[in-house]
Every structure is written in structure tokens, then in C-alpha cells.
C-alpha positions, 0 to 999 in steps of 0.5 A, a space after each residue: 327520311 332517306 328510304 335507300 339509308 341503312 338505318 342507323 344503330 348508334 346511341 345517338 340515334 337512340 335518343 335523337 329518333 326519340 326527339 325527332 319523332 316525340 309528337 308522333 309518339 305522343 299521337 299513338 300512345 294516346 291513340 293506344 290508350 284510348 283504344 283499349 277502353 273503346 266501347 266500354 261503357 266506363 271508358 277510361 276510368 277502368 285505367 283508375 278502378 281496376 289497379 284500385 280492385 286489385 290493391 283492395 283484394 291484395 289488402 284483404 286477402 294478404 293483411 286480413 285473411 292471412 295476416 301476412 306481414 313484410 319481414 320480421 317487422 310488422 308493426 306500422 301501416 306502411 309494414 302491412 304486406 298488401 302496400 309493398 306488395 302492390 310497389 312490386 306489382 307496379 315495378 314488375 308490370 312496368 317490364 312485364 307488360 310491356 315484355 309480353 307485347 313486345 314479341 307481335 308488337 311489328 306484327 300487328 303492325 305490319 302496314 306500318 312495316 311495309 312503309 318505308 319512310 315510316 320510323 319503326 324504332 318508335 314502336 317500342 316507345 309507343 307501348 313503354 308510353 302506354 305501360 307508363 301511363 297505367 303505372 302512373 295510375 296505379 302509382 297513384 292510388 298508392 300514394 293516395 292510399 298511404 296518405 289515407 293510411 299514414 296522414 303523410 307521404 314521405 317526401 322520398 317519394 319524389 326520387 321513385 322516378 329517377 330508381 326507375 329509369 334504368 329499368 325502363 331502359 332494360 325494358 326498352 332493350 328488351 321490347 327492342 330485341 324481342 319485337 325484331 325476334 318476334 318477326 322471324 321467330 313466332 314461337 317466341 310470344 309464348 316463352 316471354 309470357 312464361 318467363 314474366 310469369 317466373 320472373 314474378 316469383 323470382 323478383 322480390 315481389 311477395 316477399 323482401 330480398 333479405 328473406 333470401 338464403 345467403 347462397 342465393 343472394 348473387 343471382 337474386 342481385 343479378 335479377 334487373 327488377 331487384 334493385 328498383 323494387 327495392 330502392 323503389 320500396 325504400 323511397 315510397 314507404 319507408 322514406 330512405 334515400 335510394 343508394 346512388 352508387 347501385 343507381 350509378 352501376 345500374 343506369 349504365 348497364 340498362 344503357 347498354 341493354 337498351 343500345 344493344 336491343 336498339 341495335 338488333 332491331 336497326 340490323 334486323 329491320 330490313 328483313 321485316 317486310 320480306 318476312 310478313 
């Protein structure tokens, strides 16, 4: 690397920083991973047991103790409210978690910001690397609770990744933006926690899109996680085909957010140093 060059801010670049740097992402997500469970005495099996506890009180808190059913249906296993509930869990966490870090993400780790040669643009990766391998845990026990449930899993399970990808790269977008905003303006660590905590009510997470007034179903569209929570429902419970038109329209707008989010991070970068 060119320590005089101005980085460059081109989708390209996006991707091609990816591939040339994948091993040493690789190298910090496991470190991440492992770090966070340093010292405890299970390690890393709370990865496994605590998506399990959660999936647990949701299924008896919600199915038991007050009935609740999802739509207008409530006949089936697949039907009970805690198992769609805990898909929205999983797709909402995807972007919340890694929305939240996002804003200290260059700040707690400003030896690295203050190294020239040092890739900053991979940081991001690093924390959506993470927040995957969590949602792939928790993705996990779903699966294996429904084929307890059910005796089955349908096989339009396999399309869950793909819904997903245009909403992980809005999060790449996102994490990009805000980790550069975070560096200038510090206020900003506590507004994103507030808003993933009303985007939780405003997504179709406790309850399905049709049960949306008419009026309101044009934002309730416009809200990023709405399309692969519901798609992402359809394919892992209810064995239907997500609509490829939606993912088609989705997937270019989540490459734009991420170009821009990349770009602001690129343009804004070399006033990290100065400012920590």
C-alpha cells in the first residue's frame, strides 16, 4: 500500500479491499469472537446457549402465557407466535448489532487508525463477520427446533441466505457511514441505539406486515428490514419461494447504500488520525 494515495472510494474497491485483505479479516473476526467469551467459564458455547434461552422465554411467554398467535391463523406449529418472532429477532439483530458498534467502531480502534498502511475500510467487515457468525448460531437453533416441531424443515430454507444479502450490504453501508461520523461527532452512539431500539417496533418483528393499516403500508415498505423479514419468514417457515422481482430492486438499492456509506468512509478517513 501507497501511504501518499488517496484512497479510493469506487465500488470496485469495495469488493477488491474485501478480496485482497479476506485472510486478515478472517484473522480479526475469530479473534473478536474469541475475545468476547474470554475468561468465562463456558466460553464459547454461550454463542449456542444464549439464542437458546431467549428462543425458550419467547416460547413461553408468548405461545403459553399469553396465547398469541401470528395472523389470523393459528392452527400449526410453524403458526405459533414465538418461532416467527425469534426470525425477526435473528434478521433485526443482523442490522442492529452491528449498527450500534458501529459509531466507537474507529474509536476503539484508533492504534489502528493512526497506521498508515493499516486497511481501515475492513473494520466493518470484521464486526458484520461477527454479527454473522452469532446469527448463524441463533439461525441454527431455529432450524433445529422446527424439525423437533415439524419432523421437517422445508427446503426453502436454503434461499434464506440469498433474501439476506441486500440487507447485509444496507448494514455495510451503514456501519461504513457511521463509524466515520462516529470519529467527528460522538453524540452519535447514543442516537443509533435509540433508533434500533424504535426500528424493533417499527419492523414487522412482533407482528406481520398485513396486520398494517392500509394507510401505513408505503413506509412500512420503504422500512430496509421489511422485505427480509418477510421473504425471510416465507422461505424458512412457510416453504414459499421469496419474490425475486423485490430481491432484484432490493439488491441494487443495498449496493448503493453500501457505495455510499463506503464512499463517506474513503473521503472522510484522512481526518481520523487528527481528530483522535
Amino acid at each position: 500500500m501507497n501511504p501518499h494515495a488517496i484512497p479510493s472510494a469506487s465500488l470496485r474497491e469495495l469488493f477488491a479491499s474485501f478480496w485482497r485483505n479476506r485472510a486478515l479479516i478472517l484473522q480479526l473476526t475469530k479473534r473478536e469472537i474469541f475475545t468476547r467469551y474470554r475468561g468465562s467459564f463456558l466460553g464459547l458455547a454461550w454463542s449456542f446457549f444464549n439464542p437458546l434461552l431467549m428462543l425458550a422465554v419467547y416460547t413461553f411467554t408468548f405461545s403459553v402465557v399469553l396465547k398469541a398467535r401470528w395472523g389470523a391463523d393459528s392452527v400449526g406449529n410453524t403458526n405459533r407466535f414465538a418461532i416467527p418472532l425469534f426470525v425477526g429477532i435473528i434478521v433485526h439483530g443482523l442490522f442492529a448489532e452491528s449498527a450500534n458498534r458501529a459509531p466507537g467502531l474507529i474509536l476503539s480502534n484508533a492504534n489502528y487508525a493512526k497506521k498508515v498502511v493499516f486497511p481501515l475500510e475492513i473494520l466493518p467487515w470484521v464486526t458484520m463477520g461477527s454479527t454473522l457468525f452469532h446469527a448463524g448460531i441463533s439461525l441454527f437453533i431455529l432450524l433445529l427446533v422446527q424439525f423437533l416441531l415439524n419432523h421437517t424443515i422445508a427446503l426453502t430454507a436454503l434461499f434464506f441466505p440469498i433474501i439476506i444479502l441486500p440487507l447485509l450490504l444496507v448494514t455495510m453501508g451503514a456501519v461504513w457511514f457511521l463509524s466515520a461520523v462516529g470519529v467527528y461527532l460522538r453524540d452519535i452512539s447514543q442516537a443509533i441505539g435509540v433508533f434500533t431500539t424504535v426500528l424493533l417496533f417499527f419492523s414487522p418483528v412482533f407482528y406481520p406486515r398485513s396486520a398494517v393499516p392500509r394507510e401505513y403500508q408505503f413506509w412500512m415498505n420503504l422500512n430496509p428490514l421489511t422485505f427480509p423479514l418477510e421473504e425471510g419468514r416465507k422461505s424458512l417457515l412457510f416453504g414459499q419461494t421469496p419474490d425475486g422481482v423485490g430481491w432484484t430492486i432490493y439488491m441494487f438499492i443495498g449496493l448503493a447504500i453500501a457505495w455510499m456509506g463506503f464512499s463517506w468512509f474513503q473521503t472522510s478517513r484522512r481526518g481520523f488520525a487528527d481528530v483522535l
